[in-house]
C-alpha positions in Angstrom: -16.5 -15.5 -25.8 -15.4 -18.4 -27.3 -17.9 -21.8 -27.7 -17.4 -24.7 -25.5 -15.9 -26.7 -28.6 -13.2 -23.9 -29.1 -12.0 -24.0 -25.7 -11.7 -27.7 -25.7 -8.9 -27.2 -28.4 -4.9 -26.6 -26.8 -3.7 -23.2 -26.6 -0.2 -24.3 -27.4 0.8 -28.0 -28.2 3.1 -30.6 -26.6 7.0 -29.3 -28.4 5.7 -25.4 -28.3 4.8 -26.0 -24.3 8.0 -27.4 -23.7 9.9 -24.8 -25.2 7.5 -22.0 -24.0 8.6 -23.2 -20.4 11.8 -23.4 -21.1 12.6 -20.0 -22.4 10.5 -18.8 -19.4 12.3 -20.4 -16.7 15.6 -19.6 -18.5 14.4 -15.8 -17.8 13.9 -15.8 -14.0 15.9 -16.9 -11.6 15.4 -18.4 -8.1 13.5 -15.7 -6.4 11.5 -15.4 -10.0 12.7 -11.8 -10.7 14.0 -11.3 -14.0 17.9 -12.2 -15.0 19.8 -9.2 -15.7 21.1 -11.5 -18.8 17.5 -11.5 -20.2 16.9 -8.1 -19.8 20.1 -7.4 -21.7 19.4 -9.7 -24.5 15.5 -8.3 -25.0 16.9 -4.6 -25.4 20.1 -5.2 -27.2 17.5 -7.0 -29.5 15.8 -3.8 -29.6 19.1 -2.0 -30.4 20.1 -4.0 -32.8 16.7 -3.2 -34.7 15.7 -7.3 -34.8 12.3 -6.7 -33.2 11.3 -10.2 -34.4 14.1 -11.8 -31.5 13.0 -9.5 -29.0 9.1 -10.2 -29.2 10.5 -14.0 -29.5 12.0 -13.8 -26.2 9.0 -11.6 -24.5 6.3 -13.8 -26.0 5.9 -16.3 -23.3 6.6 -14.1 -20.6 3.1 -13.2 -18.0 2.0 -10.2 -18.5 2.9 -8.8 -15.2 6.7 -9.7 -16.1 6.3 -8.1 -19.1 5.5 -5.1 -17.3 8.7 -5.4 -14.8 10.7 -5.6 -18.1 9.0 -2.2 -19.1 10.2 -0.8 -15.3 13.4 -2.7 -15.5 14.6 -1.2 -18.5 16.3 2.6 -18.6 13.5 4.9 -18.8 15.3 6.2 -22.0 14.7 3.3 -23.7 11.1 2.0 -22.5 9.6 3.4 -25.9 11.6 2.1 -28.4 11.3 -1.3 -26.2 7.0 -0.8 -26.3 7.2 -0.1 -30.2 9.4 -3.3 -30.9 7.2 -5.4 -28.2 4.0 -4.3 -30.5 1.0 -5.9 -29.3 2.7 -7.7 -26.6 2.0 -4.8 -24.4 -1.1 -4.9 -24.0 -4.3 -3.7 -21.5 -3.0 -6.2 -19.0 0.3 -5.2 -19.2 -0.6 -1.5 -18.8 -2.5 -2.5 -15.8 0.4 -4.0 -13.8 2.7 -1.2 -15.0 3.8 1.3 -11.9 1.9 4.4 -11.9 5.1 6.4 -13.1 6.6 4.2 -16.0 2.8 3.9 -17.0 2.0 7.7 -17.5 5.5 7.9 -19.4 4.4 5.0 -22.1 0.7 6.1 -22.1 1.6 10.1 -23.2 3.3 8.4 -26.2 0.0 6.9 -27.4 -2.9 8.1 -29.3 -5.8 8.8 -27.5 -7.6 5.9 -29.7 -5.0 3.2 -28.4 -5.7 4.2 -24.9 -9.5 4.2 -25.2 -9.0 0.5 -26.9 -6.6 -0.5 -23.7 -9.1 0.6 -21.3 -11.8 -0.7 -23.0 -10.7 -4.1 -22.9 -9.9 -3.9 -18.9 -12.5 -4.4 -15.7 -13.6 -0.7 -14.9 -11.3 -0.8 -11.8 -8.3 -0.9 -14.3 -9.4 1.5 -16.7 -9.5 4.0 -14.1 -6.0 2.9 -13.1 -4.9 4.2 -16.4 -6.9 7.4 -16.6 -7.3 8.5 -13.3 -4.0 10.8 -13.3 -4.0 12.0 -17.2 -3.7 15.8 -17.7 -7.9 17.0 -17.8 -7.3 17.5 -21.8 -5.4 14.3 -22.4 -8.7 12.5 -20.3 -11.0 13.8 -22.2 -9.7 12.7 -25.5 -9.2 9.0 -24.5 -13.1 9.2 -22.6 -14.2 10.5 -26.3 -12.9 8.0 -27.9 -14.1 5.3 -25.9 -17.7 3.4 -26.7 -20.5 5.2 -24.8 -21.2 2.1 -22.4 -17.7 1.8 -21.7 -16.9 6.0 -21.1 -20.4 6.1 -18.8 -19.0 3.9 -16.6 -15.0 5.5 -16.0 -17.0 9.0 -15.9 -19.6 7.1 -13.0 -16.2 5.7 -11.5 -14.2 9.4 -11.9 -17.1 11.3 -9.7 -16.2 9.1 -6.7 -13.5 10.5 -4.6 -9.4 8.8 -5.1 -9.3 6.0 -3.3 -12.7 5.0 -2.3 -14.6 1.9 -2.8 -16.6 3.8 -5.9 -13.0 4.0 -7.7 -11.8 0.8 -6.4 -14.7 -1.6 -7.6 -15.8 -3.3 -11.1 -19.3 -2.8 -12.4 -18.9 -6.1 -14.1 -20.8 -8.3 -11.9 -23.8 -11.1 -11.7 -26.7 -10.3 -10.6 -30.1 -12.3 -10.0 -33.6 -11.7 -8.8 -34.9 -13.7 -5.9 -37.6 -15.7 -7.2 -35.2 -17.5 -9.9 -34.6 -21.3 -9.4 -31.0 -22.5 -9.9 -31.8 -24.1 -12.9 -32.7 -20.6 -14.5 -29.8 -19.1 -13.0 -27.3 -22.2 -14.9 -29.5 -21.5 -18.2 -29.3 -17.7 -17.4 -25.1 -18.0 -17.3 -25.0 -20.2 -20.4 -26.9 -18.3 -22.5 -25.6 -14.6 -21.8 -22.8 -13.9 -24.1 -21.7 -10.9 -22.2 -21.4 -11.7 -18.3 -18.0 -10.5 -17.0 -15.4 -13.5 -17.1 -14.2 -13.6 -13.6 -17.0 -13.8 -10.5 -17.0 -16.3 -7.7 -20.8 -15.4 -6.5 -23.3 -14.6 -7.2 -25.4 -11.5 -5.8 -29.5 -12.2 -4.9 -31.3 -8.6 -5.5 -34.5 -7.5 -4.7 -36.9 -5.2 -7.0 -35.3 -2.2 -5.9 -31.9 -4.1 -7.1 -30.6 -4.2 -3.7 -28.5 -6.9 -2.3 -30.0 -9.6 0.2 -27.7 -12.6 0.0 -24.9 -14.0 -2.2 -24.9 -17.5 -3.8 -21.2 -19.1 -4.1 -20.9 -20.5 -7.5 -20.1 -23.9 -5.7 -23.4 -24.2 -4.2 -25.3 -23.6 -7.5 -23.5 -26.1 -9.3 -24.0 -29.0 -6.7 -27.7 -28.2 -6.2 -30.9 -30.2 -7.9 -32.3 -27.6 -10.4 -35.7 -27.0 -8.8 -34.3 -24.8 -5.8 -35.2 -21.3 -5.3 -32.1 -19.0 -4.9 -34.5 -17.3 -1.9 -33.5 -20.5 -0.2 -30.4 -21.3 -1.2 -28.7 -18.0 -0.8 -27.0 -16.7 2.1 -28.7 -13.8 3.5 -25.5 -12.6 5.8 -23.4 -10.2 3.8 -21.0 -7.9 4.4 -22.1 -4.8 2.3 -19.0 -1.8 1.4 -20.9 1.7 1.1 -19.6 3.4 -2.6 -17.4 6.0 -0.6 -15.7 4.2 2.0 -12.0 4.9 2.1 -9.8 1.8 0.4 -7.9 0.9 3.6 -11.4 0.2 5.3 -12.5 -1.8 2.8 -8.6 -3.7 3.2 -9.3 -4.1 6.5 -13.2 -5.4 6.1 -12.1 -8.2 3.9 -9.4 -8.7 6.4 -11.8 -9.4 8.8 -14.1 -11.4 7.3 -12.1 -13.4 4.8 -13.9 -12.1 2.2 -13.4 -13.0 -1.8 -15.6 -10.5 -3.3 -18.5 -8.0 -1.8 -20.9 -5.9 -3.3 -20.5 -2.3 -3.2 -23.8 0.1 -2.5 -25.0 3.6 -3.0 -26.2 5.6 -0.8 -29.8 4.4 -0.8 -28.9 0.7 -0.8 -28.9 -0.1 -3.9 -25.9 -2.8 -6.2 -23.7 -0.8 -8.2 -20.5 -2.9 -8.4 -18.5 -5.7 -6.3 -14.3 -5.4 -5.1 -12.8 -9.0 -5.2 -9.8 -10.3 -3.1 -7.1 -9.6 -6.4 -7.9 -5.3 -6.1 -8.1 -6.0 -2.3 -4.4 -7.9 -2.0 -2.8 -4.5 -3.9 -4.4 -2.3 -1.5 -3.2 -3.8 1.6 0.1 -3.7 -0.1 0.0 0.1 -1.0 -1.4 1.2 2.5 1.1 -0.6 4.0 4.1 0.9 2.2 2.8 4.1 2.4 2.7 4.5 6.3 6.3 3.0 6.2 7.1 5.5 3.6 5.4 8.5 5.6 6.7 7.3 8.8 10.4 8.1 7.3 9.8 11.1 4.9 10.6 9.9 2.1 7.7 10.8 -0.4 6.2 8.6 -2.5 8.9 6.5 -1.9 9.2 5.3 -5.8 12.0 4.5 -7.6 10.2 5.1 -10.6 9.2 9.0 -9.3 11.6 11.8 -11.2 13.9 13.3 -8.8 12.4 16.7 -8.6 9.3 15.1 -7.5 11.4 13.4 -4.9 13.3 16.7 -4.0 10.3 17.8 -3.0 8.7 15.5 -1.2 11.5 14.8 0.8 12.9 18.3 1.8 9.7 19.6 3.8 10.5 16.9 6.2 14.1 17.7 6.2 13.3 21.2 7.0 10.8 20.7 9.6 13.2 18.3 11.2 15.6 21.4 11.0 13.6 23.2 12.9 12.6 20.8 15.6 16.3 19.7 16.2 17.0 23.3 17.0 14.9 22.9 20.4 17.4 19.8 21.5 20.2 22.6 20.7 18.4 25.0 22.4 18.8 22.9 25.8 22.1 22.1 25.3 22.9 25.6 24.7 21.7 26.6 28.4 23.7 24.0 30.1 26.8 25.1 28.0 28.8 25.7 31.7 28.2 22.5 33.4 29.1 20.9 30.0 32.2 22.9 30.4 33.0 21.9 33.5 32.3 18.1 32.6 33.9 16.8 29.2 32.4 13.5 29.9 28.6 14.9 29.7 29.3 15.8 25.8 30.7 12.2 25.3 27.6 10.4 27.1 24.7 12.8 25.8 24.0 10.9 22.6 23.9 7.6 24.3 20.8 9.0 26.1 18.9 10.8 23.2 19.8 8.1 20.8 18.5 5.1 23.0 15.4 7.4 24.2 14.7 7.8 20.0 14.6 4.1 19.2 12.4 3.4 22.1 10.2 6.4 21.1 10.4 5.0 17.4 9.5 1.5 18.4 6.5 2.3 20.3 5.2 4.8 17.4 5.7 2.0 14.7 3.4 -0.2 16.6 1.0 2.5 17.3 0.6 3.4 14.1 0.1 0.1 12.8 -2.5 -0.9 15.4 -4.6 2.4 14.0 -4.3 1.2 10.5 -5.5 -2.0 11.3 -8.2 -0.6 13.5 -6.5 -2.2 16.2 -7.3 0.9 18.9 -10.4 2.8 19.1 -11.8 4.8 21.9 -12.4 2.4 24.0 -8.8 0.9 24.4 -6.9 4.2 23.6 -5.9 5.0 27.4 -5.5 1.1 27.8 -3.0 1.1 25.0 -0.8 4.1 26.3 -0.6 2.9 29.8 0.5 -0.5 28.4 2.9 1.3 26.4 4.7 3.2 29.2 4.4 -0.4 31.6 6.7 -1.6 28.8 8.8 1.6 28.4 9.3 1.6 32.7 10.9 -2.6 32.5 12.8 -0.9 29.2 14.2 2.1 30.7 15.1 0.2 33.9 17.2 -2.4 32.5 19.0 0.2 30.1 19.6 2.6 32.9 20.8 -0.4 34.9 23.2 -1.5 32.5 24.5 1.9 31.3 24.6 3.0 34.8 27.0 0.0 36.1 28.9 0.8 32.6 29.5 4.4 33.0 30.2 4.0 36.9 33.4 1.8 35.8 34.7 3.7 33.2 34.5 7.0 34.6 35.0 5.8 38.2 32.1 8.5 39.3 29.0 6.7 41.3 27.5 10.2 41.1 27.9 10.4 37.0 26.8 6.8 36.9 23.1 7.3 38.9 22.4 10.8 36.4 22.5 9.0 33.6 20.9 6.1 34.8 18.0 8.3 35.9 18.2 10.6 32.3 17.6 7.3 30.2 15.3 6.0 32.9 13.6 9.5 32.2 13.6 9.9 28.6 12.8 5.6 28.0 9.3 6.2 30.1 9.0 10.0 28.3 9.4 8.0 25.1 6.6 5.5 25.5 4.8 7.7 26.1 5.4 10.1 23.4 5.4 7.2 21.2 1.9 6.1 22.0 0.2 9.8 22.3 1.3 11.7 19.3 -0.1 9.5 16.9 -3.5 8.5 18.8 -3.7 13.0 19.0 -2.9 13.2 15.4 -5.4 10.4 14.5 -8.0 12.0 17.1 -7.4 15.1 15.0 -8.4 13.2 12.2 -4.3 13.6 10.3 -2.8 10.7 9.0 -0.3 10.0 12.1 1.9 8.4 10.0 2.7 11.5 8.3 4.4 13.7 11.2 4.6 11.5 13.7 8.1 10.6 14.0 9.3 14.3 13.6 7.7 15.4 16.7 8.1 11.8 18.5 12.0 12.6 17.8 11.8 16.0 19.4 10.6 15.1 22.3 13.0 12.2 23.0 15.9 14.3 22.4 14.7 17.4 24.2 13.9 15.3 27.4 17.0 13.3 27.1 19.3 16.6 27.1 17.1 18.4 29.8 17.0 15.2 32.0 20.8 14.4 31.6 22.0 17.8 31.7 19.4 19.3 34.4 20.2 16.2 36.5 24.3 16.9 36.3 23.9 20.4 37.5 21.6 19.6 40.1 24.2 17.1 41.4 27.1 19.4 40.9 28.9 17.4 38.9 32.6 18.6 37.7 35.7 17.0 36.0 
């Protein structure tokens, strides 16, 4: 860490800011992505074997752009581009890398280089990086690494993926509560090795478990002779080591947290989250019910396509098998279809409308279970709202498609069936909509993840055997 007389020097000065900012705005655009210009020039740089122009035009780039570079750039290339950027790809840039174009870039390095990257990184991020090596290739980089650092990734590796005990950084502040604040300013100061980035500070007791935090704001504005036991706030909000990611998501949702301290199981401070690990999580969690809800895997660009292949046709074929029940029906009414061309023209319109109203209620039941949104205790509330919505839905739509077909067709008697088939299948799809994912939750599944397969099934099955049951009832011929 440097002295306070270093930092007071200018990282860059006056004509090198200027043109630092200049060369980065002239590689973003409006919406701050990268130009496809820049991109170009960086690896025809590369190409061209003039490493010196490419690390020129990198150099004042953030790291997280460097790392969109990396992902940007054909995944044939990434390497050479890596070599010629040197030591411009560093920890952080590893760290902001996606998961994919990460592992690609990290099997190419010596297990020393990768002990150095995560080495230099909060423990959160070092796990990033090592979490998903092959066992061998793990090893070799934990080896390698200082035994302070590799006790702490091998603490972090026993918790569970995606937990808080993966999630958090065992860098933190800690104090005992008998300090004054004028020990706790002396106490920062003269520490060389206190973690960098903290916005409180955590009050322990002897067993080194939490009772209050201390915002950095309130020390620094405080006379020097007041205990911390009276300046702290005792009202906390504590995350247990293995609570699930999205939980914790949610809890500093709820509270507006910045940072909380994370606890084992007998209560005692083994690491904090902060908002930054918190803000990637929502995002991840978010698109990967979106991604679930549609079948599409992992859903990344970056993923190689026989990854993808397989991720994606298990849905395709369990949809196969669900779609044959809908031909199933349609099969058994094949002689009043016969009888009726019109009924093969119209029976989409009533599965298709009865699937986006099925879809619409599912999408917002699934997203009020991952924000803990329904519980118990509203669950039946929620579905009955559901299918009050679905009945004003279904009656306008059959109103209006009613009326529609009435005129076209010129039948009053074809014009109420399929007013009472969508009026049928709208309700059956609130409902369907609303139930399947609070069973699959109940069951303790992920009802983002099948959902929609069995939401569709129904809508479509109902739609057919309302539209086509309700024809032969009423007799209908051409």
């Amino acid at each position: 860490m440097s002295e306070r007389g270093d930092m007071a020097e200018p990282l860059v000065h006056g004509d090198e800011i200027d043109e630092a900012l200049i060369e980065a705005e002239a590689s973003h655009d409006e919406d701050d992505r990268l130009k496809p210009e820049f991109l170009s020039a960086v690896l025809d740089a590369v190409e061209d074997g003039d490493d010196d122009k490419a690390r020129e035009l990198v150099s004042p780039l953030h790291p997280a752009d460097i790392a969109d570079l990396l992902e940007l750039a054909p995944s044939e290339r990434r390497a050479g581009l890596a070599a010629a950027l040197g030591d411009l790809v560093g920890a952080e840039v590893l760290s902001e890398l996606n998961d994919y174009v990460r592992d690609d870039l990290i099997g190419a390095l010596a297990p020393e280089q990768v002990a150095e990257f995560a080495s230099e990184l909060d423990t959160d991020d070092a796990v990033a990086i090592i979490e998903d090596m092959e066992e061998a290739d793990q090893q070799a980089v934990l080896e390698a690494m200082e035994p302070e650092d590799r006790a702490a990734i091998e603490s972090a590796l026993a918790y569970p993926e995606e937990s808080a005990g993966r999630l958090m950084q065992r860098d933190l502040v800690a104090v005992p509560e008998h300090m004054t604040v004028g020990q706790v300013i002396d106490y920062l100061r003269d520490t060389g090795d206190l973690t960098r980035d903290f916005w409180e500070i955590f009050v322990v007791d002897e067993g080194h478990r939490p009772i209050g935090t201390c915002q950095l704001s309130w020390i620094l504005t405080c006379p020097r002779g007041i205990a911390m036991a009276d300046l702290m706030k005792r009202e906390q909000t504590l995350i247990p080591v293995d609570m699930d990611q999205e939980e914790v998501a949610l809890r500093f949702q709820k509270y507006a947290l910045i940072s909380a301290a994370v606890v084992d199981a007998p209560g005692r401070l083994v690491g904090m989250i902060t908002v930054d690990d918190v803000v990637h999580i929502i995002s991840q969690e978010a698109g990967e019910d979106i991604l679930r809800l549609s079948g599409a895997g992992e859903g990344d660009i970056n993923e190689p396509v026989m990854e993808s292949y397989r991720g994606r046709v298990r849905w395709l074929l369990t949809n196969l098998v669900t779609a044959l029940v809908a031909s199933t029906i349609i099969g058994a009414f094949e002689g009043t279809i016969q009888r009726m061309v019109a009924l093969a023209t119209l029976m989409p319109i009533v599965a298709g409308v009865g699937g986006n109203a099925g879809s619409q209620t599912m999408a917002v039941t699934v997203r009020a279970l991952a924000t803990n949104q329904i519980t118990g205790s509203n669950a039946r509330r929620t579905i009955l709202r559901e299918i009050r919505v679905a009945l004003l839905n279904g009656a306008t739509v059959a109103l209006v498609l009613g009326l529609g077909v009435m005129l076209v067709f010129q039948n009053m008697a074809l014009g109420g069936v399929i007013a009472a088939a969508m009026m049928t299948n709208i309700v059956t799809a609130g409902l369907a909509g609303a139930a399947v994912p609070l069973a699959f939750d109940r069951l303790n599944l992920d009802p983002a993840i099948a959902s929609s397969i069995f939401v569709t099934m129904i809508t479509d099955s109902m739609g057919f055997l309302a539209f086509l049951g309700l024809a032969t009832a009423a007799g209908l011929t051409g």
